[in-house]
C-alpha positions in Angstrom: 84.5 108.3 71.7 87.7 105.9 70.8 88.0 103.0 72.7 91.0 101.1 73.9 89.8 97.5 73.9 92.3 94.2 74.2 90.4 91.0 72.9 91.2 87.9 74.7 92.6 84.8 73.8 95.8 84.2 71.6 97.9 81.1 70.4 101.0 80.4 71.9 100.2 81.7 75.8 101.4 79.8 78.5 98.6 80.2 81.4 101.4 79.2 83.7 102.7 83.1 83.0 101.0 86.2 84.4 99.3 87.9 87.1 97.5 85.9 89.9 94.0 86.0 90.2 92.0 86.7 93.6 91.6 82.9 94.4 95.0 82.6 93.8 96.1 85.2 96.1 94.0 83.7 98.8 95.7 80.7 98.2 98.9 82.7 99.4 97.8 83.5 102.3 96.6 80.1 103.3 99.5 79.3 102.7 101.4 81.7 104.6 103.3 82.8 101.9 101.5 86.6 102.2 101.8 87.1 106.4 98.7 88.3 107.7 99.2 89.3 111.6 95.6 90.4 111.2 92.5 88.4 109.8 91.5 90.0 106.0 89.5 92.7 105.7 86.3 91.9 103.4 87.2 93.8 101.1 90.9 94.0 101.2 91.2 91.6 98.1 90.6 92.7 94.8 90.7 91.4 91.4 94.0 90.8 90.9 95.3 92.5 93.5 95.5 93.0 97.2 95.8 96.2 99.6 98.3 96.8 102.0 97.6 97.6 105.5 100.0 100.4 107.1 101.1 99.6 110.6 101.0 100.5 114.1 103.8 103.1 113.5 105.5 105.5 111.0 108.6 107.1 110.8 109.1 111.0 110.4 112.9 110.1 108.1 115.2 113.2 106.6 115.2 111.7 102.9 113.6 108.8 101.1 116.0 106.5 100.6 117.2 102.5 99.3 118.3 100.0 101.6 121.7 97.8 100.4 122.4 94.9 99.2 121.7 92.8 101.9 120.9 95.7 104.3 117.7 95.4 106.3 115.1 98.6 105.9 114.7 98.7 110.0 118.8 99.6 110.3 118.5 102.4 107.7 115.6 104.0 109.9 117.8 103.3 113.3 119.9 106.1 111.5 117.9 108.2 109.5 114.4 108.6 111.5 113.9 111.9 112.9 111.1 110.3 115.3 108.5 108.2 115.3 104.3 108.9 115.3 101.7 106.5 116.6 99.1 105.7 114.5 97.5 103.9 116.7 94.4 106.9 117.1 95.3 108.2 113.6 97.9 111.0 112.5 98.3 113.9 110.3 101.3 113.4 107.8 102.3 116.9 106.5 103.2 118.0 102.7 106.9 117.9 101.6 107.6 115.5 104.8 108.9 112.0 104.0 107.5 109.1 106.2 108.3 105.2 106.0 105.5 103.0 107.7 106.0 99.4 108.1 103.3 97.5 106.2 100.9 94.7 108.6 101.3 92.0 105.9 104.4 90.5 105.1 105.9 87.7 102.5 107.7 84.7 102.3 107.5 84.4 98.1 108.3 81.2 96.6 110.9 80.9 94.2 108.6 81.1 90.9 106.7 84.5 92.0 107.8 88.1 92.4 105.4 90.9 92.9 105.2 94.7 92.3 103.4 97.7 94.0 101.3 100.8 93.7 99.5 103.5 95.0 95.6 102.8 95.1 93.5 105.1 92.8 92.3 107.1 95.6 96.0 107.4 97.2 97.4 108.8 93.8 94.5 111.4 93.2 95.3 112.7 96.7 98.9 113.7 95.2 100.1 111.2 97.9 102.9 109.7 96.6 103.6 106.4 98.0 106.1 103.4 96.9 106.8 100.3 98.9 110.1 99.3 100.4 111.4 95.8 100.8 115.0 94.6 102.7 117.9 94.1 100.6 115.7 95.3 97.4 117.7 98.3 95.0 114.3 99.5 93.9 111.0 100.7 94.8 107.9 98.9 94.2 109.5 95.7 93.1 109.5 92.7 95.2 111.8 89.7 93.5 111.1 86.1 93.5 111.7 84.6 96.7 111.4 87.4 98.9 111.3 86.7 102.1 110.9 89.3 104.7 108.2 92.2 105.7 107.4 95.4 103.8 107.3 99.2 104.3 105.2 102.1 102.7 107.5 105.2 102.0 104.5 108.3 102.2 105.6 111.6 101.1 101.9 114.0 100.6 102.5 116.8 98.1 99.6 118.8 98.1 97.2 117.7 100.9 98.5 117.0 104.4 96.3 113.4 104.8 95.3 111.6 108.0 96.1 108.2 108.3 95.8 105.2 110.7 97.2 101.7 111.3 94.9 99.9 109.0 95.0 102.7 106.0 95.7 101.6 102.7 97.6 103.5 100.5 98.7 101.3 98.4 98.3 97.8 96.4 100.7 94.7 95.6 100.0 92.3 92.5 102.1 89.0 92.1 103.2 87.9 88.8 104.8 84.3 87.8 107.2 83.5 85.2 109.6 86.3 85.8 109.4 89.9 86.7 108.8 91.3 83.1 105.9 92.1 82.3 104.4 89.9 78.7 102.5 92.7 77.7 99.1 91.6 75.4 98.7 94.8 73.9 100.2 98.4 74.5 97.5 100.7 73.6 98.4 104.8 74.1 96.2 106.8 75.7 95.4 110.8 75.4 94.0 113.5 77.1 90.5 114.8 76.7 90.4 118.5 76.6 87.0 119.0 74.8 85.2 118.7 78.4 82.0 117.5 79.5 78.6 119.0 78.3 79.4 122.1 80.4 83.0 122.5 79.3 84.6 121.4 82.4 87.6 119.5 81.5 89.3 118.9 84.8 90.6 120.4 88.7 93.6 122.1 89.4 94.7 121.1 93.3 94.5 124.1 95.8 97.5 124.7 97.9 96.8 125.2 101.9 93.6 123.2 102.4 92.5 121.4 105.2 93.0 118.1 105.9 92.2 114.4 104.2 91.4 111.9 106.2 92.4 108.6 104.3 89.7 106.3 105.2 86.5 109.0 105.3 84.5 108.9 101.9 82.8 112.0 100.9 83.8 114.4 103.9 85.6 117.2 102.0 83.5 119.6 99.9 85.3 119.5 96.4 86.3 124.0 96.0 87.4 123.6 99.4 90.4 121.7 97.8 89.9 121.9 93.6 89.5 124.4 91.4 87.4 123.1 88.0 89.1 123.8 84.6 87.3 124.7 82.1 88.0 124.4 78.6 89.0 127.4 76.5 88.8 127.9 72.6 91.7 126.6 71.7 91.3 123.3 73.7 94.6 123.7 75.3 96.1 123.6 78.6 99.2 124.6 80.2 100.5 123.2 83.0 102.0 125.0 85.8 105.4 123.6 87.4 104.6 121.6 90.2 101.0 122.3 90.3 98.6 118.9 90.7 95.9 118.5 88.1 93.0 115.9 87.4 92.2 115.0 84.1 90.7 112.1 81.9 91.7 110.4 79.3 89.8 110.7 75.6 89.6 106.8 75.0 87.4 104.4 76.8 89.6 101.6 78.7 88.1 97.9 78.9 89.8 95.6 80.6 88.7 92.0 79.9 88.2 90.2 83.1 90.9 87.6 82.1 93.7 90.6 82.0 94.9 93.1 84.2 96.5 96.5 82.5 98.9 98.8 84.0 99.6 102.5 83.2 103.4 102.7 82.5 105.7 105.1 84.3 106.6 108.5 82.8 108.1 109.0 79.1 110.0 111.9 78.8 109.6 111.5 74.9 106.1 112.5 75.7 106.7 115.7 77.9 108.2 117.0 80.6 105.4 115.9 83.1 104.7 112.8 84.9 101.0 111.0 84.6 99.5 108.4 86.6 100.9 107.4 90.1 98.3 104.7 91.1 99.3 102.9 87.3 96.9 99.1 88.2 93.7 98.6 86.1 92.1 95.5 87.4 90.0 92.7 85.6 86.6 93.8 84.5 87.5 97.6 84.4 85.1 99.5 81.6 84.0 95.9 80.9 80.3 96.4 79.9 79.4 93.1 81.6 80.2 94.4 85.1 78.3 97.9 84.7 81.5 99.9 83.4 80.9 100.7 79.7 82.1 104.1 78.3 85.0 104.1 81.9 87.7 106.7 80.8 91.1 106.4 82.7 91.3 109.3 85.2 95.1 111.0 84.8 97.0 112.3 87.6 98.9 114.8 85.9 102.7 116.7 87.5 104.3 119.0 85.4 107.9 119.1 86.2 110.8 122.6 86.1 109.4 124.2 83.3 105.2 125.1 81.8 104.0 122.8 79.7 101.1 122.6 77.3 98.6 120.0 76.3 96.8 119.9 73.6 93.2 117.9 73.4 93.8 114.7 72.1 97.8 114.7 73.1 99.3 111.2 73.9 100.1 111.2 77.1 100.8 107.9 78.2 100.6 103.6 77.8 98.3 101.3 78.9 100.2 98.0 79.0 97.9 94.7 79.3 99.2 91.1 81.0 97.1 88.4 81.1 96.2 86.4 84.3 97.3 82.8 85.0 93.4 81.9 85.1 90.2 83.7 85.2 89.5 85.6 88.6 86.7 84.9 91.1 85.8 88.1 91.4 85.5 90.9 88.6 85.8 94.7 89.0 82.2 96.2 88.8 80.7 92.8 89.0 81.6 91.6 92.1 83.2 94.5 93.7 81.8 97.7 93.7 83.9 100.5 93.2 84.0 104.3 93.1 85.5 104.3 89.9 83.2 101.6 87.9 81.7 103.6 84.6 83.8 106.8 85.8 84.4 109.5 83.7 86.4 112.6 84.9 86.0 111.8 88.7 88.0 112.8 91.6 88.5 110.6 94.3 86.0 109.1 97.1 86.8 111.7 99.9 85.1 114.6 97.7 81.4 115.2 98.0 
């Protein structure tokens, strides 16, 4: 098996440029620069990253939508909100329905630090498709230097109605300094595996009118309640239904150095017309043998859009961009937090038994 490897180091790299670390994150919030109106969770903090918390509240809205220039995302939902839901004792949050939940934490950014967002693994292999929505910002999932103000989850499920609470996280924010761009290390491609396992099975095909997910239970849905496996076929080919949601792996093993993070860029439509990957972050230490992940494959969250669409084993499919962090993190992916996904190969996400 190939593998995408990054080696660490290089002249000429400013370590005052990158993506924070975990103890530089909890420096943040010491210094109330991320808003906490609730204590951290354990294990709310990752790598290089930390999870959002959805709210007391979301908002059942007609259309997703952009605030203004200087327009505040609480006025656009005084006049687009259809109504409101509690999620105080959990609710369901339908397919094809647009919600927008304001977010527990908040900023207050200094002037040398933007962030971005996106969807936690397990949020974008539920076909949940999630951005994050900031006041005054002309962009989803991009939070610019300075910002000061709260933050809201837009939710829209497109195959699984999902259960969610205040609490839930759906989604992850990382904070970069020395300007929003990313300063990539290496941009290695990445393509799709389907030769299969040792018995052929190559990836799942989402079922249409399941049951529910609830959010925040692991291993409560029984996997052909919800998936159907794929297996692979002669020609090592698959074609890809319009707007059917499909789980499939990558051919290349990812390591992720524990001084770099690595993000899987947006969709290319020079590679096809389907989109791959929503939950994009790769934290420090992923497929790093050191921290029990040797051999981790990325999983793909594959969308084909309008028209079928075939892939061929061994297609490109997609980017793995690398940054390096301003310093060494505290705490390592696989090392010192376990994870579902540590050493993964094709793997659906933690609520399938």
């Amino acid at each position: 098996m190939a593998k995408a490897e990054v080696k660490a180091g290089g002249a000429g790299s400013d370590p005052a440029e990158g993506i924070l670390p975990s103890q530089a994150i909890t420096a943040l919030i010491a210094g109330d620069r991320v808003k906490l109106p609730e204590p951290l969770l354990s294990n709310q903090l990752q790598p290089a990253s930390l999870d959002l918390r959805l709210g007391t509240v979301a908002y059942r809205v007609r259309a997703s939508f952009l605030p203004g220039r200087d327009e505040k995302v609480a006025t656009k939902l005084d006049d687009l909100q259809m109504h409101a839901i509690s999620l105080s004792q959990g609710a369901v949050l339908e397919t094809g329905c647009v919600y927008v939940a304001p977010l527990l934490e908040g900023l207050a950014l200094p002037p040398e630090l933007c962030a971005a967002t996106n969807p936690k693994s397990s949020t974008g292999r539920l076909d949940v498709f999630t951005r994050v929505i900031a006041d005054g910002v002309s962009a989803f999932d991009q939070i610019p230097a300075g910002y000061d103000g709260p933050l809201y989850a837009e939710i829209c499920p497109q195959t699984f109605p999902v259960v969610v609470r205040k609490g839930s996280r759906l989604s992850q924010i990382r904070f970069r300094a020395g300007g929003a761009e990313a300063k990539p290390v290496q941009d290695i491609p990445l393509s799709v595996d389907l030769a299969g396992n040792a018995d052929g099975l190559v990836g799942y095909r989402a079922k249409r009118h399941t049951g529910l997910v609830d959010v925040d239970a692991v291993g409560a849905c029984s996997v052909l309640d919800y998936w159907e496996p794929i297996y692979v076929r002669d020609k090592k080919r698959l074609i890809l239904d319009p707007d059917q949601f499909y789980i499939l792996a990558s051919k290349e093993a990812v390591h992720v150095p524990p001084d770099q993070a690595a993000e899987m860029v947006p969709f290319n439509p020079l590679v096809g017309e389907f989109r791959v990957h929503y939950a994009g972050f790769f934290d420090p230490g992923f497929g790093h043998a050191e921290a029990g992940g040797a051999g981790a494959r990325a999983v793909l969250e594959v969308r084909s859009h309008k028209v079928p669409f075939i892939l061929e084993d061994g297609q490109t499919i997609g980017r793995l961009i690398y940054e390096r962090l301003t310093e060494m993190p505290e705490i390592v992916y696989g090392r010192d937090l376990a994870s579902h996904y540590q050493a993964q190969g094709l793997k659906l996400s933690k609520h399938f038994k």
